[in-house]
C-alpha positions as CSV (number, residue, x, y, z in Angstrom):
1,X,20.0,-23.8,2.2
2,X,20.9,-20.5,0.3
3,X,22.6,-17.5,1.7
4,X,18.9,-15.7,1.6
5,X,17.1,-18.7,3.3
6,X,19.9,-18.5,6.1
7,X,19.2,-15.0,6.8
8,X,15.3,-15.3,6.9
9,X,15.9,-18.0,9.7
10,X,18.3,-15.4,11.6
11,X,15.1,-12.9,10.8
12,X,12.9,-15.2,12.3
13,X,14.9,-15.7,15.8
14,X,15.1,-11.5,15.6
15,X,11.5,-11.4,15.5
16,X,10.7,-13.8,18.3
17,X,13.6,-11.7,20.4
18,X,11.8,-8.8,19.9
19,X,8.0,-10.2,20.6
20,X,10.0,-11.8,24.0
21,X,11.4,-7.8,24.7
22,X,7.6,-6.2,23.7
23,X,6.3,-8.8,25.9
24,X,9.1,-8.1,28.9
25,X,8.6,-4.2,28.7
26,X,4.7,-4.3,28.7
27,X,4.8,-7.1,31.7
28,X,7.2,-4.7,33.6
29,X,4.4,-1.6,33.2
30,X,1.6,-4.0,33.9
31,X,3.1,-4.4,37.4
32,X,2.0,-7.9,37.3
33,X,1.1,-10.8,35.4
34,X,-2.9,-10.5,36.2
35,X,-3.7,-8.1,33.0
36,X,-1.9,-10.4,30.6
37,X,-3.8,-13.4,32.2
38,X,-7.0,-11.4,31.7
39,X,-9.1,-11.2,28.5
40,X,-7.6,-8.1,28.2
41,X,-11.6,-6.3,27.1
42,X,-10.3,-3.4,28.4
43,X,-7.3,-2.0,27.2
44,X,-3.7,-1.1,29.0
45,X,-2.2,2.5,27.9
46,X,1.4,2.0,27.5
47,X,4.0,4.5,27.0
48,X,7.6,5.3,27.2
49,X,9.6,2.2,25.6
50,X,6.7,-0.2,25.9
51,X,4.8,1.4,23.8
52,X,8.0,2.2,21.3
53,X,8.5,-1.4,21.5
54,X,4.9,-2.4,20.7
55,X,5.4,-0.2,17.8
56,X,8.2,-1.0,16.4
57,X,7.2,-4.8,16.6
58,X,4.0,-3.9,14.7
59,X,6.1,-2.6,12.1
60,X,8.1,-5.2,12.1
61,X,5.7,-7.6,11.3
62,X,4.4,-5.4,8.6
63,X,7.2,-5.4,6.8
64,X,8.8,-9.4,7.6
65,X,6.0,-10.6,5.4
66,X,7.2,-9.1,2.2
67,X,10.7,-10.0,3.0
68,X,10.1,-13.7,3.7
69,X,7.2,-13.9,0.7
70,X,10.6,-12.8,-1.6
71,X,13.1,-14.9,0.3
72,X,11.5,-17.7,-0.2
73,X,10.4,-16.9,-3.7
74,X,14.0,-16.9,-4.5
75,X,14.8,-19.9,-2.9
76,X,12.1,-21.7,-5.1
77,X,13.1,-20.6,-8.0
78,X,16.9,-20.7,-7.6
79,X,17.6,-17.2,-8.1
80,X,20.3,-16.4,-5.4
81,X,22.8,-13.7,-6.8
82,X,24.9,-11.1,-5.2
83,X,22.3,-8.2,-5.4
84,X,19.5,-10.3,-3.2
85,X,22.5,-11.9,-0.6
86,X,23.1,-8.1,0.1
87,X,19.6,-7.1,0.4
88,X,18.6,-9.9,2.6
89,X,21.8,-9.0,4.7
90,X,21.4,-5.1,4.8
91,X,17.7,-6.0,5.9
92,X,18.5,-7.5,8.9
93,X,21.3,-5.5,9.6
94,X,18.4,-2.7,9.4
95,X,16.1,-4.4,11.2
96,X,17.9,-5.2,14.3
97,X,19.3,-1.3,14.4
98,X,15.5,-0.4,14.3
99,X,14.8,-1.7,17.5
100,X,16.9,0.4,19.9
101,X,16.2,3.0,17.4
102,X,12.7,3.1,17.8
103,X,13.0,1.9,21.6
104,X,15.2,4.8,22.9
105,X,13.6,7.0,20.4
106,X,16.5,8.1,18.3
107,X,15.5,10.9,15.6
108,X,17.3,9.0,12.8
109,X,15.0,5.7,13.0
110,X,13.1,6.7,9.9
111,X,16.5,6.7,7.7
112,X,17.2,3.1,9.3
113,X,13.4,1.8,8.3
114,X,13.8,3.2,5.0
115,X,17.0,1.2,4.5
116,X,15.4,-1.9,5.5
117,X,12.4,-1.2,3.0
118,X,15.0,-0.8,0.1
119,X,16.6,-3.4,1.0
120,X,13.2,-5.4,0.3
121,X,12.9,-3.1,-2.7
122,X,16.2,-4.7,-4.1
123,X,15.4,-8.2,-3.3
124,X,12.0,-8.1,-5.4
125,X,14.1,-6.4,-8.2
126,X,16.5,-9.9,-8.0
127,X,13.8,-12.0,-8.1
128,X,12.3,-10.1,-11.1
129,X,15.4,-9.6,-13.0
């Protein structure tokens, strides 16, 4: 397994952590487990962290799927190098920062997403070049 595949999997186990934190904060404003056994037609309002969380999860998933589309492109084609080991690393690095980031609302969580994006940025440029 290449240095790039190992981090996706470490991505991977950050993501479920952070659905399993989402999922914790939104129980704990629900009150109970009775909305998130119900269809759900109509909609909770969550705020505070919960809602940070929900966010930040969102945006997690937005951006994992470019990330682990180029990962793996680079593990087909054999194309591991020094540039995409440190991309893949400075994107999780990123990534996990952006959750208590976004979560306790710091003012800097924009420079730490942007990080994380060029850090996808450089991967596609070591698949490409």
């Amino acid at each position: 397994m290449s240095y790039e595949v190992f981090i996706l999997v470490y991505a991977v186990i950050l993501g479920l952590i952070h659905l399993v934190i989402t999922a914790l904060a939104a129980r704990r404003q629900e009150g109970n487990l009775k909305y998130a056994a119900s269809p759900r037609d109509k909609p909770f309002e969550y705020t505070g962290m919960a809602a940070r969380l929900q966010r930040s999860f969102a945006n997690f998933k937005e951006t994992f799927v470019f990330f682990a589309v180029i990962i793996i492109c680079l593990a087909l084609r054999g194309r591991s190098s020094e540039l995409s080991q440190i991309a893949a690393t400075v994107y999780l690095v990123a990534r996990i920062l952006y959750i208590p980031a976004y979560a306790f609302g710091w003012p800097f969580r924009f420079a730490i997403w942007l990080v994380s994006f060029f850090a996808i940025i450089a991967a596609l440029i070591a698949l490409l070049i």
